[in-house]
BAFI-37902 format. One record per residue (C-alpha): residue in three letters; x, y, z. Coordinates in steps of 0.05 Angstrom, whole numbers, padded with zeros to 5 digits, always signed. Layout:
N
ALAXYZ...
This chain:
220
UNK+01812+02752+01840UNK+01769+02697+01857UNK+01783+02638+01915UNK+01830+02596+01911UNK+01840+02556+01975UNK+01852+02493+01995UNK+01833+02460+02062UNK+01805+02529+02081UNK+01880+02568+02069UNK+01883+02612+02012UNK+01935+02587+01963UNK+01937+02634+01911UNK+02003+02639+01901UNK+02020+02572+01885UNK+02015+02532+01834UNK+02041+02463+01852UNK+02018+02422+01914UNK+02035+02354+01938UNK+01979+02324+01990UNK+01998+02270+02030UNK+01937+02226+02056UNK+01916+02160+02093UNK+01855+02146+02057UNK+01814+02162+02001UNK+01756+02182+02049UNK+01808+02238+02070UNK+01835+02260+02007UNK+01752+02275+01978UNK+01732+02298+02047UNK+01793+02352+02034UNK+01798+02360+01950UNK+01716+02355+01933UNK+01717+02430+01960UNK+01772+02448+01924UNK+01747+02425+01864UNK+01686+02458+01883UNK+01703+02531+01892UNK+01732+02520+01819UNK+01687+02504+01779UNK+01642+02545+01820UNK+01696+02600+01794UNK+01686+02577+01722UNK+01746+02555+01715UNK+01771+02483+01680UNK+01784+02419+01725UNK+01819+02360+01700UNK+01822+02302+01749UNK+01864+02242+01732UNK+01850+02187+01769UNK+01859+02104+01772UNK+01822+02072+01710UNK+01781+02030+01763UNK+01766+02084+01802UNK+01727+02125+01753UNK+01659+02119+01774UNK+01676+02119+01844UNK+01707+02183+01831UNK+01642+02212+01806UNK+01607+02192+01861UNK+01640+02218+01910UNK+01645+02288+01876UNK+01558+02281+01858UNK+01565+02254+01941UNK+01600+02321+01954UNK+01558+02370+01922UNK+01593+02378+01844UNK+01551+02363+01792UNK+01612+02316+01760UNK+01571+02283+01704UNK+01538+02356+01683UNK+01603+02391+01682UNK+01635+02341+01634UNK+01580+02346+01590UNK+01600+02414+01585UNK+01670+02410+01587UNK+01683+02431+01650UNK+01706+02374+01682UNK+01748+02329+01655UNK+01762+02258+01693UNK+01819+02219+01660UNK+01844+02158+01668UNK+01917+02156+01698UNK+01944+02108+01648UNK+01925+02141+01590UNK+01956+02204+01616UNK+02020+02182+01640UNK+02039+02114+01612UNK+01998+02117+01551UNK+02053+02060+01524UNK+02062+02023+01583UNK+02121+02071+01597UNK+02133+02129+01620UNK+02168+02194+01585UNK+02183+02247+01625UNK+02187+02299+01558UNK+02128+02281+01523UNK+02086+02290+01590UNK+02115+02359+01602UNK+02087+02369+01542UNK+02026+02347+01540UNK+02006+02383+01613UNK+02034+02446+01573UNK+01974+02425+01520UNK+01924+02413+01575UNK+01942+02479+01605UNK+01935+02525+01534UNK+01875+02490+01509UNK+01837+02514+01576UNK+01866+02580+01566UNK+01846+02578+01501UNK+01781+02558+01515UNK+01767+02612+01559UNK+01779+02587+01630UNK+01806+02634+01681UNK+01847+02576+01708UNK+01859+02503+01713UNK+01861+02458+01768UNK+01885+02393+01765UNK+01877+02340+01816UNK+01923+02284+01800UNK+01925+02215+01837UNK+02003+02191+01835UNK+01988+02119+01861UNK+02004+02092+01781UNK+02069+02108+01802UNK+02069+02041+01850UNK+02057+02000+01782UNK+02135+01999+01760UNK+02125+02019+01697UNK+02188+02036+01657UNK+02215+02105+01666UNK+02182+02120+01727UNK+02243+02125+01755UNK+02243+02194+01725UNK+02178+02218+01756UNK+02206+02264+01805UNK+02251+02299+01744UNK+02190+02302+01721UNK+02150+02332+01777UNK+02202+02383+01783UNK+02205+02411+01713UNK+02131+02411+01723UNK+02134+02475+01774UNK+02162+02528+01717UNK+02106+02508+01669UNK+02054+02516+01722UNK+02083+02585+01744UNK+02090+02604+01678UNK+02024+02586+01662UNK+01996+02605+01727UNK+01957+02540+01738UNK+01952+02497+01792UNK+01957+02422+01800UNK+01953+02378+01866UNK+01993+02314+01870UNK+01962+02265+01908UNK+02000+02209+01950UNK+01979+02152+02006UNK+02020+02165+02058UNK+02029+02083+02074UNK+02046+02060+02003UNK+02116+02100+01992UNK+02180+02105+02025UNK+02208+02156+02075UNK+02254+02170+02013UNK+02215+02169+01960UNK+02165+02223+02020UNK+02226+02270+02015UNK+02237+02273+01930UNK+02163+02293+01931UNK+02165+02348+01986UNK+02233+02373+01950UNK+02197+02376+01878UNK+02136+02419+01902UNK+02136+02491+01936UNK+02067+02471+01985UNK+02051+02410+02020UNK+01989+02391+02045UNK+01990+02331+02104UNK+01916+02308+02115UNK+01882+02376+02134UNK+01944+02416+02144UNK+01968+02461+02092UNK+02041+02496+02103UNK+02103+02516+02054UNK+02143+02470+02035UNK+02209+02473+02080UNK+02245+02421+02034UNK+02229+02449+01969UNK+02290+02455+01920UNK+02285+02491+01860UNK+02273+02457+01793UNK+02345+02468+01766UNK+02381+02451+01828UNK+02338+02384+01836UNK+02344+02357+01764UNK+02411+02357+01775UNK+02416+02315+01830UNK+02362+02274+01801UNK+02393+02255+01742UNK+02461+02255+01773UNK+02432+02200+01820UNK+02406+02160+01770UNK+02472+02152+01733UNK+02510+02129+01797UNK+02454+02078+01793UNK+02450+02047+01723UNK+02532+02054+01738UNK+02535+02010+01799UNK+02476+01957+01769UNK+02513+01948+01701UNK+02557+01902+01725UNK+02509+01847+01749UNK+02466+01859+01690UNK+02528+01838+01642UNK+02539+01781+01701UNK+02479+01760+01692UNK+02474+01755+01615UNK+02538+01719+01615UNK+02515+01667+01672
């Protein structure tokens, strides 16, 4: 089996990562490698990253030694914008992007990749679109089609734009965590199943205990 490691620990094993960093200088001084070794591998990166941020992307991967703009000419690589992939509508569906990783996942099977990483920038979730309430449902479910599938995707957070809450639904919705340079299992990690659960169950105590100002507030 070829590589696969991330910030010089093999991770082969795994197939769902959230990294935590402070900048973006950190997160491409860390992930450019990873994406690297992959498509060094021949295998199929997708990267899905901030609409603005395209180009910058690019040329920080060209800046790092990947040959971005060659390898989407080929296929290899491809660099998506985040709002196309996850709020497509302005909103958010947790189903239909289950889905439609499951599509991105058989089409590079399909097309003869080995594997397929994906390197996923989560800031879009800061935006408040509707239904991103449900991401970490989402980000749970995501774990048994990635170990089904036996791909790989990397979440990526900034440490200073979420909450100490919101920090521990992330760790608890993926089995390996990655802090700057530091790679280590996930202590917190709850299985898919179990987490929903308490998701969803969370959720509904919510819309519960707001429903009555919302009716307050259409009668005022």
């Amino acid at each position: 089996m070829k590589p696969i490691t991330l910030a010089g620990q093999d991770i082969a094993t795994y197939h769902h990562v959230c990294a935590f960093f402070d900048s973006r200088d950190e997160e491409y001084e860390v992930l450019t490698a990873f994406a690297k070794e992959g498509l060094a591998n021949g295998e199929k990166a997708v990267h899905i990253v901030d609409p603005k941020l395209t180009g910058d992307h690019l040329r920080r991967l060209e800046a790092g030694g990947v040959a971005g703009h060659d390898c989407q000419a080929c296929g290899q690589l491809d660099v998506l914008p985040w709002d196309q992939v996850y709020v497509p509508d302005g909103t958010f569906d947790q189903d239909r992007m289950a889905q439609a990783i499951e599509q991105v996942l058989v089409a590079g099977e399909q097309a003869g990749y080995p594997k397929v990483r994906i390197w996923a920038n989560m800031g879009w979730t800061l935006e408040g679109a509707p239904g991103t309430d449900e991401v970490m449902e989402f980000e749970s479910r995501a774990n048994d089609v990635l170990e089904r599938t036996r791909q790989l995707a990397i979440c990526v957070y900034d440490k200073a734009s979420i909450s100490g809450a919101l920090m521990m639904d992330i760790l608890r919705s993926h089995p390996l965590v990655l802090i700057g340079t530091v790679v280590q299992e996930n202590p917190f990690y709850t299985p898919a199943a179990q987490l929903v659960s308490e998701l969803r169950a969370q959720r509904t105590r919510r819309s519960r205990a707001t429903a009555p100002m919302e009716q307050a507030a259409l009668l005022s």
